[in-house]
C-alpha positions in Angstrom: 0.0 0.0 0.0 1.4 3.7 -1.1 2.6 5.5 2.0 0.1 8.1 1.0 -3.0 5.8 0.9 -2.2 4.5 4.2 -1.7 7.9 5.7 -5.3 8.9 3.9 -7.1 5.2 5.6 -5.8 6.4 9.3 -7.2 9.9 9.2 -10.9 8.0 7.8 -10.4 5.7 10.9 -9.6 8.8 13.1 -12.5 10.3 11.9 -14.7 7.2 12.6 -13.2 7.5 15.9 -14.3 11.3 16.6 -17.8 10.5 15.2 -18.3 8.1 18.0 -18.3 5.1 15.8 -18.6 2.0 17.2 -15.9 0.1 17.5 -16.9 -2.5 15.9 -17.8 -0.7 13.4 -14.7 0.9 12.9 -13.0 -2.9 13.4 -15.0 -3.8 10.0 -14.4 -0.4 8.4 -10.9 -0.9 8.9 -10.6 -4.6 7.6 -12.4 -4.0 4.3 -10.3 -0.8 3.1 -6.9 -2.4 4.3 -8.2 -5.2 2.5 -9.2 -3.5 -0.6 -5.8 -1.0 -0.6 -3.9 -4.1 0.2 -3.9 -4.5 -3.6 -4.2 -0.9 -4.8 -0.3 0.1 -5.9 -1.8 3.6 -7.1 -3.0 6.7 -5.4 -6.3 6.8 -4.6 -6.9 10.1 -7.1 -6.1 8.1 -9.5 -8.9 5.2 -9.1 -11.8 4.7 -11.5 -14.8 3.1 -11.1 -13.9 0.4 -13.1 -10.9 -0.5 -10.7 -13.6 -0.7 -7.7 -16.1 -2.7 -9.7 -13.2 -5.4 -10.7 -12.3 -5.6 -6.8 -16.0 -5.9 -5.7 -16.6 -8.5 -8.8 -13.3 -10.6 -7.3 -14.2 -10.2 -3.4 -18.0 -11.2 -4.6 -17.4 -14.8 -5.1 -19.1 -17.2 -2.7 -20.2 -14.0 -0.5 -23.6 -13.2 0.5 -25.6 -10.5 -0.7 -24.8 -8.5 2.9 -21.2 -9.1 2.9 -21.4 -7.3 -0.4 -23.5 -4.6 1.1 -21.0 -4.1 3.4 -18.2 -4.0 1.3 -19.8 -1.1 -0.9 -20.8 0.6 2.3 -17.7 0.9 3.4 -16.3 2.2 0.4 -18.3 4.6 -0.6 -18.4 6.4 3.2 -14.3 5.9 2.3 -14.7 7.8 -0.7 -17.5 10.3 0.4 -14.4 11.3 3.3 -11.9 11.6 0.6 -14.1 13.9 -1.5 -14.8 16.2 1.7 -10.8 16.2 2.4 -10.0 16.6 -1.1 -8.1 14.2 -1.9 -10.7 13.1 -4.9 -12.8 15.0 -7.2 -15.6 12.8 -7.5 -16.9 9.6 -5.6 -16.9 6.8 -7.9 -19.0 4.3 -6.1 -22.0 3.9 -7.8 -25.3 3.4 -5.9 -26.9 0.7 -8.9 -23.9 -1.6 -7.2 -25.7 -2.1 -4.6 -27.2 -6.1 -3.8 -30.7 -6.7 -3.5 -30.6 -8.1 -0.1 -34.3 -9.6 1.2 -35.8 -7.9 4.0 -36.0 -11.0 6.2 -38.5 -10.9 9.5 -37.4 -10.7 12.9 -36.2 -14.1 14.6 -38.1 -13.9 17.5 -39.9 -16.7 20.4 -43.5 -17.8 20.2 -45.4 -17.6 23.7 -44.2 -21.1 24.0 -40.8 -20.8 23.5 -40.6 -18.0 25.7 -42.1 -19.7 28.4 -39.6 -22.8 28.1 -37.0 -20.4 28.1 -38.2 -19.0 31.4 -38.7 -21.6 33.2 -35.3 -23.2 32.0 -33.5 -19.7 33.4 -34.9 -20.5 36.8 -31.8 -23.7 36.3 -29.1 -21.3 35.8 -26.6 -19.3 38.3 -28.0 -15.9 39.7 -25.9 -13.8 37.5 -26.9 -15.8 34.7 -30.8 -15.6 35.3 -30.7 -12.0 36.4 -28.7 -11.6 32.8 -31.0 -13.2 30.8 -34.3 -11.4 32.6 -32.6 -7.9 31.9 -32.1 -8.8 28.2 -35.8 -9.8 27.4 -37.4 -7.3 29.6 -35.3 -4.1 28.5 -34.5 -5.0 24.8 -30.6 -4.1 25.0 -28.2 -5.2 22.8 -25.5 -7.1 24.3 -22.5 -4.7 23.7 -25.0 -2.0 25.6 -25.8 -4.6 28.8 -22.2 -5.3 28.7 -21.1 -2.0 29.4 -23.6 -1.3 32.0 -22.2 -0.4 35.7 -24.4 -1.0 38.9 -25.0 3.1 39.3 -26.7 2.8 35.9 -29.0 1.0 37.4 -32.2 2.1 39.6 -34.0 -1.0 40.6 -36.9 1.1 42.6 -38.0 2.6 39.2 -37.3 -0.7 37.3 -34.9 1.8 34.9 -31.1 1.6 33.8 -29.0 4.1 31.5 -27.4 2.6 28.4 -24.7 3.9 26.2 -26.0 2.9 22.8 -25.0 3.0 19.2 -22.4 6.3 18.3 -22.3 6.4 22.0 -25.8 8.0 22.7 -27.5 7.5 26.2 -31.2 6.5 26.5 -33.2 5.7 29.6 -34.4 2.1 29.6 -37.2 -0.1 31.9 -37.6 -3.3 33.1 -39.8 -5.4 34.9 -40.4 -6.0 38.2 -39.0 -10.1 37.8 -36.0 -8.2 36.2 -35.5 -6.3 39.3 -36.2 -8.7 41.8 -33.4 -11.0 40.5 -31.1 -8.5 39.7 -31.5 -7.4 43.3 -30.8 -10.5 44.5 -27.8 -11.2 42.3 -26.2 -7.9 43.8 -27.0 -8.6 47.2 -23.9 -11.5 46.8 -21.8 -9.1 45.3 -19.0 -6.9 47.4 -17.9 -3.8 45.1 -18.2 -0.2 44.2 -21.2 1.6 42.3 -18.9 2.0 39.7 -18.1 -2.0 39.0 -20.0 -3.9 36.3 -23.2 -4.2 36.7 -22.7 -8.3 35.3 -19.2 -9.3 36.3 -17.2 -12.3 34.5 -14.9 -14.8 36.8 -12.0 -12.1 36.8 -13.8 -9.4 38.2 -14.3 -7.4 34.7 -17.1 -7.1 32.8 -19.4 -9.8 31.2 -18.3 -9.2 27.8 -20.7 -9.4 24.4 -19.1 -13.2 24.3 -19.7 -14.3 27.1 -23.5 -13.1 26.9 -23.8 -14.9 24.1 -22.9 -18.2 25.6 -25.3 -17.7 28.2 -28.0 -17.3 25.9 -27.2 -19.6 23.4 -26.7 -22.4 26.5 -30.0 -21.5 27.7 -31.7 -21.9 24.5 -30.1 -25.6 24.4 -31.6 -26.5 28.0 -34.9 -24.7 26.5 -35.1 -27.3 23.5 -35.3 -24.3 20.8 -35.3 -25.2 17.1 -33.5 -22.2 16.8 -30.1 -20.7 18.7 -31.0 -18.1 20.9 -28.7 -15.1 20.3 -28.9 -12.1 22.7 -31.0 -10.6 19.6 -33.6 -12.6 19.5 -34.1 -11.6 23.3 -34.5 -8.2 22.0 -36.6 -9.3 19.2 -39.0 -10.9 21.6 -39.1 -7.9 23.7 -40.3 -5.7 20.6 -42.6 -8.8 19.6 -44.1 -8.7 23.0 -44.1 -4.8 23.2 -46.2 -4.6 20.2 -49.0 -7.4 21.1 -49.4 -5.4 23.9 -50.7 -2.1 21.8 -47.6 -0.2 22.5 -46.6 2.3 19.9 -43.7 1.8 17.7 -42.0 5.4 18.7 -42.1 4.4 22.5 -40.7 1.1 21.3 -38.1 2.9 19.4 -37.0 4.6 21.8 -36.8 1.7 24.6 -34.4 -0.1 21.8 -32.2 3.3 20.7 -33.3 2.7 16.8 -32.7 6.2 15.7 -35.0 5.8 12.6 -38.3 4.3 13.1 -38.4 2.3 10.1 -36.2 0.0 11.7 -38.8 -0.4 14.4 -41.2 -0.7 11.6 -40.2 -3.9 10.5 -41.7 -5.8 13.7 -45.2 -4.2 12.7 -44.6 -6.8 9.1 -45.0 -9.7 11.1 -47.9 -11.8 9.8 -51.1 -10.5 12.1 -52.3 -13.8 12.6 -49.1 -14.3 14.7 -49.4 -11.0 16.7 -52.5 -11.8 17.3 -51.8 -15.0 18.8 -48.8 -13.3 21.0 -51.6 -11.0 21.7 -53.9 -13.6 23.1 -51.7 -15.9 24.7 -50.1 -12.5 27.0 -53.3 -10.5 28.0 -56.3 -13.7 27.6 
């Protein structure tokens, strides 16, 4: 890679960095373009269209329509930067590039699932149960119950402050189950307001791994056809949200989506199954 183009790639990840990227996103940012200028022995200025399209057509075998996505999503915030800085005239990413990727539905549990599930969790450690209680009562991502502390937390009003997505803070709730076990999980605990709110063996925090082997372990003792990912814990909380007449903004902004068509996309499941998740909740 020119010394030029690599000096151009750190000052797009510096600006990821300053925009309060996550860093995971930046982690995938980063891999594509050193990926992609890996094998570009030119300046960037001097890049065509055609030289992106023959890299996307190579990468593109045996990848999936999303991979792709990502790919060209990457690039053309890449090139959008080097436009701003000046470092290109034009952005040569083309929009018609993009995959047609299907808009599948949200993997969520049916009332029965969700009660094996339940009743399973009542099997598990404290600090697993309480985990696993949070997750499907507040609809949190992993990453954002992972970097909870204890003071975030107010179990008298059932509520906990999250850091989401570019670092933003929302107020979340859960229920009172939630707060009961949680309550008891922290009565065995010795440690500051500022510790984690769910520790690993070390004494650090329960990272986005390690949440996902508690769910995906539970969903094995729970006989699912399906893994259970922390996801689909906060898939079934929008699921559940929604049969119970709640409206999509307040359920936006329980889950941090920052455009509510993302929160649209629960109100597409067929109605004959929210109807049923209606019935089998409320009678």
């Amino acid at each position: 890679m020119p010394k030029e183009n690599r000096l151009i790639l750190n000052e797009y990840l510096l600006s990821l960095k300053l925009a309060n990227k996550a860093e995971s996103t930046i982690k995938k940012y980063r891999s594509v373009l050193e990926c992609f200028l890996s094998g570009c022995p030119v300046p960037i200025d001097t890049l065509t269209s055609d030289d992106i399209l023959n890299w996307l057509n190579t990468c593109s075998k045996g990848k999936k329509p999303r991979t792709m996505d990502l790919y060209l999503s990457t690039l053309s915030s890449f090139f959008h930067f080097c436009l701003a800085e000046d470092y290109v005239d034009n952005v040569i990413i083309k929009n018609r590039w993009r995959p047609k990727i299907p808009h599948a539905l949200p993997k969520y549990l049916n009332e029965q699932e969700y009660a094996r599930v339940l009743l399973e969790s009542e099997k598990l450690p404290l600090r697993d149960r309480a985990l696993v209680m949070f997750l499907f009562s507040s609809g949190c991502r992993k990453s954002e119950v992972s970097n909870l502390n204890i003071q975030d937390v107010d179990l008298e009003q059932r509520t906990a402050k999250v850091m989401g997505k570019n670092n933003k803070i929302r107020h979340v709730h859960f229920s009172e189950e939630s707060a009961i076990v949680l309550k008891d999980y922290l009565q065995t605990r010795k440690g500051e307001a500022t510790d984690p709110l769910f520790m690993n063996k070390f004494g650090k925090s329960l990272k986005s791994s390690g949440i996902y082997n508690i769910t995906t372990k539970l969903g094995k003792m729970a006989e699912l056809s399906q893994s259970l990912h922390p996801h689909i814990c906060r898939h079934t909380f929008a699921t559940n949200m929604l049969a119970r007449g709640a409206e999509l903004e307040f359920i936006a902004d329980e889950m941090g989506h920052a455009d509510l068509n993302t929160t649209r996309v629960y109100a597409r499941i067929p109605t004959e199954d929210m109807k049923m998740v209606y019935q089998n909740i409320m009678g």
